[in-house]
C-alpha positions as CSV (number, residue, x, y, z in Angstrom):
1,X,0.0,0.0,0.0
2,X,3.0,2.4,0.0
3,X,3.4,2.6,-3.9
4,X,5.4,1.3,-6.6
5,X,9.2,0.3,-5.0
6,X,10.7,2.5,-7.1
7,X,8.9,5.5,-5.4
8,X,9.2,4.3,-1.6
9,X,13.3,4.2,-3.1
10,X,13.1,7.8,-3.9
11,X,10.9,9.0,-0.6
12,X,13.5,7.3,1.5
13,X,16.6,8.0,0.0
14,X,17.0,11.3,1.8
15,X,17.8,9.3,4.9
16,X,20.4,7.1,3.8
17,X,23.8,10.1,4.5
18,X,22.6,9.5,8.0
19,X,23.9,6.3,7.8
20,X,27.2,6.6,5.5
21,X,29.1,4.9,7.9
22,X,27.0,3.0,10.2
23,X,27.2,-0.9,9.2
24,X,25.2,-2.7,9.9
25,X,22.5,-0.9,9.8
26,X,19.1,-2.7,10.9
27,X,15.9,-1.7,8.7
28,X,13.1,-2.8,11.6
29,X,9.6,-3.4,9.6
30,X,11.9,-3.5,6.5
31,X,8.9,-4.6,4.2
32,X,10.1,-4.8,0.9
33,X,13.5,-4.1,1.4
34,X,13.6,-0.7,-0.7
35,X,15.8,0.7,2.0
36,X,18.1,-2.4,2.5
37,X,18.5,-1.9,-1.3
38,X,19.8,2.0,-0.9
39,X,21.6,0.8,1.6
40,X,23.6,-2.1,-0.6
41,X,23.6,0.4,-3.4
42,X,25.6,2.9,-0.9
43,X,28.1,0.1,0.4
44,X,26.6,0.0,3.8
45,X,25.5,-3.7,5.3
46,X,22.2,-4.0,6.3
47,X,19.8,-6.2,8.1
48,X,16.4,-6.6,7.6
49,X,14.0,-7.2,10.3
50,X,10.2,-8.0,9.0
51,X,7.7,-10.0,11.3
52,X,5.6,-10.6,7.9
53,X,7.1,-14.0,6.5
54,X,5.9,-13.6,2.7
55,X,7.6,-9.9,2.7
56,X,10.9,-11.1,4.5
57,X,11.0,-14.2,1.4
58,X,11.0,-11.4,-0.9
59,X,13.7,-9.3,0.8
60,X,15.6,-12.5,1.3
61,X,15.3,-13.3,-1.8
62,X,17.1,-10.1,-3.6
63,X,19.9,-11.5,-1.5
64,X,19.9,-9.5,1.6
65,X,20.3,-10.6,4.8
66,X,17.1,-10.2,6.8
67,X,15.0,-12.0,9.8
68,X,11.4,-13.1,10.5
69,X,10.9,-11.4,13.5
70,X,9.3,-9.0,15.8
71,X,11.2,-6.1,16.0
72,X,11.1,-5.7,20.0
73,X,12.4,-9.1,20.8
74,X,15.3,-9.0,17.7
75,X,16.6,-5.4,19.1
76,X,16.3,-7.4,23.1
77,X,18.7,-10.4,21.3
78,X,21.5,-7.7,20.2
79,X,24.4,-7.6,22.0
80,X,25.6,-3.9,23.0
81,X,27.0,-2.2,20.4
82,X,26.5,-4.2,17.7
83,X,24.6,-2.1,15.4
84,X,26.0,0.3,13.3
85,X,22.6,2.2,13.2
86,X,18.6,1.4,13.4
87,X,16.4,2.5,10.9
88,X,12.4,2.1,11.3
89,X,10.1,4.1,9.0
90,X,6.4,3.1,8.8
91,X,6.3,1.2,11.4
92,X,4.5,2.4,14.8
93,X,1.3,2.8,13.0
94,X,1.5,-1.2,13.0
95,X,2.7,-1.3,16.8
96,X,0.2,-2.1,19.9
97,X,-0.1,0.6,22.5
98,X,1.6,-1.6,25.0
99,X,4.7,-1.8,23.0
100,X,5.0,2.1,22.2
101,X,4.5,3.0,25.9
């Protein structure tokens, strides 16, 4: 529902300097991947974190690395440290109240 990949590219490629040197970089609620795929274009790792299963196939399958997950409990697993950056963009629309407070 958030348009054609090419466009959610273009929308979110004015946050990618923020992460120029931040591998990895973990895209949480990564969807498609179009960020994962600025971020490979740009030479930063990334690590996609999707709690959909069909939509984290598809991310999978343009060959980057990414997880079936919820987002809370993959960030809890991670030791200190050990990202580079977090990236989450339409996302807490899709989050319970309990998580957010």
């Amino acid at each position: 529902f958030r348009g054609a990949e090419a466009d959610v590219k273009e929308k979110l490629r004015v946050y990618l300097p923020s992460f120029a040197d931040c591998s990895p970089v973990a895209d949480l609620g990564c969807g498609r991947g179009e960020f994962l795929d600025l971020l490979r274009e740009a030479g930063v790792e990334g690590i996609g974190v999707e709690s959909n299963p069909e939509l984290a196939a598809i991310v999978r399958a343009k060959g980057h690395r990414a997880v079936c997950e919820d987002l809370v409990a993959f960030l809890a697993e991670q030791q200190p440290e050990s990202l580079g950056g977090i990236f989450c963009a339409h996302v807490i629309e899709h989050l319970p109240a309990e998580v957010l407070l």
